[in-house]
N, C-alpha and C positions, 0 to 999 in steps of 0.2 A: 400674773393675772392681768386681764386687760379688757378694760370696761370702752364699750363703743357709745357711743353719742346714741339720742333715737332721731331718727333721720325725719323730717316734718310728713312724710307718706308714713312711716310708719306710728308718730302721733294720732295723726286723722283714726288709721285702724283703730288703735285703742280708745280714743274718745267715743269712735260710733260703734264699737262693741259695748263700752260702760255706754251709751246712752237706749239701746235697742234691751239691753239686761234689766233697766230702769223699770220699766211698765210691769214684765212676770215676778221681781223681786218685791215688787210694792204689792201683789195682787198674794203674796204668799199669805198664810193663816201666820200667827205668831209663834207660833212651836215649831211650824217651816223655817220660821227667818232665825229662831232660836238655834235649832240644828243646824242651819248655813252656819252661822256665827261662831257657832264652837266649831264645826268642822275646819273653817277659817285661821281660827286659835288654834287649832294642834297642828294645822298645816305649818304656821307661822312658826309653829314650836319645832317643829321638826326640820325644818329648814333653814334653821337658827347657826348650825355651822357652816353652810353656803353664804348664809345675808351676811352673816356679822365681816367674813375679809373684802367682800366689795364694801363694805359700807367704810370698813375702815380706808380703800382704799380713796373712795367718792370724798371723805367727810378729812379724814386723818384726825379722828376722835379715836379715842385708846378702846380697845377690845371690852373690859370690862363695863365702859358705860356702853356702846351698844350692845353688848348679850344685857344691862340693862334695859335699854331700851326695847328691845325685842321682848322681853318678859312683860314690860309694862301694858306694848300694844297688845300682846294674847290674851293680858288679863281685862282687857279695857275690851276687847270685842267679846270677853265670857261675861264680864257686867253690863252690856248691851243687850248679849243673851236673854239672860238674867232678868232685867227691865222690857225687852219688849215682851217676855210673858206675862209679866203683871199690868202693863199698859191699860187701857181700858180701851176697846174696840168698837168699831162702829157694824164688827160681823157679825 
């Protein structure tokens, strides 16, 4: 497998895709941004056998801590979930 650098044109892209995403993600009701967030998490889960060999390849951390790590982050964007529905709103 063979992991490519991101080339600084293609940074640019992704910073001003996350910054244009910024405004309708913040404008979501919190049961919206709740469904994003798990939806997020089972993507993350599911995708878990792709990330974990580049990660080992990027990091050369052993497989068993990042399938840890990958579990942690799914579980940590389900307790964001979780919390932005009880949040208190200003809607």
């Amino acid at each position: 497998m063979t992991v490519s650098d991101t080339s600084p044109e293609e940074l640019e892209g992704v910073l001003a895709a996350a910054a244009q995403a910024a405004g309708p993600l913040a404008a979501l009701r919190p049961a919206e941004r709740a469904a994003l967030l798990r939806a997020a998490a089972d993507a993350l889960d599911a995708a878990s056998a792709e990330l974990v060999p580049i990660a080992i390849e990027e990091s050369s951390l052993p497989e068993g801590r990042l399938t840890g790590e990958v579990a942690r982050s799914s579980g940590q964007l389900r307790l964001f979930a979780d919390a932005s529905t009880r949040a208190p709103t200003s809607r």
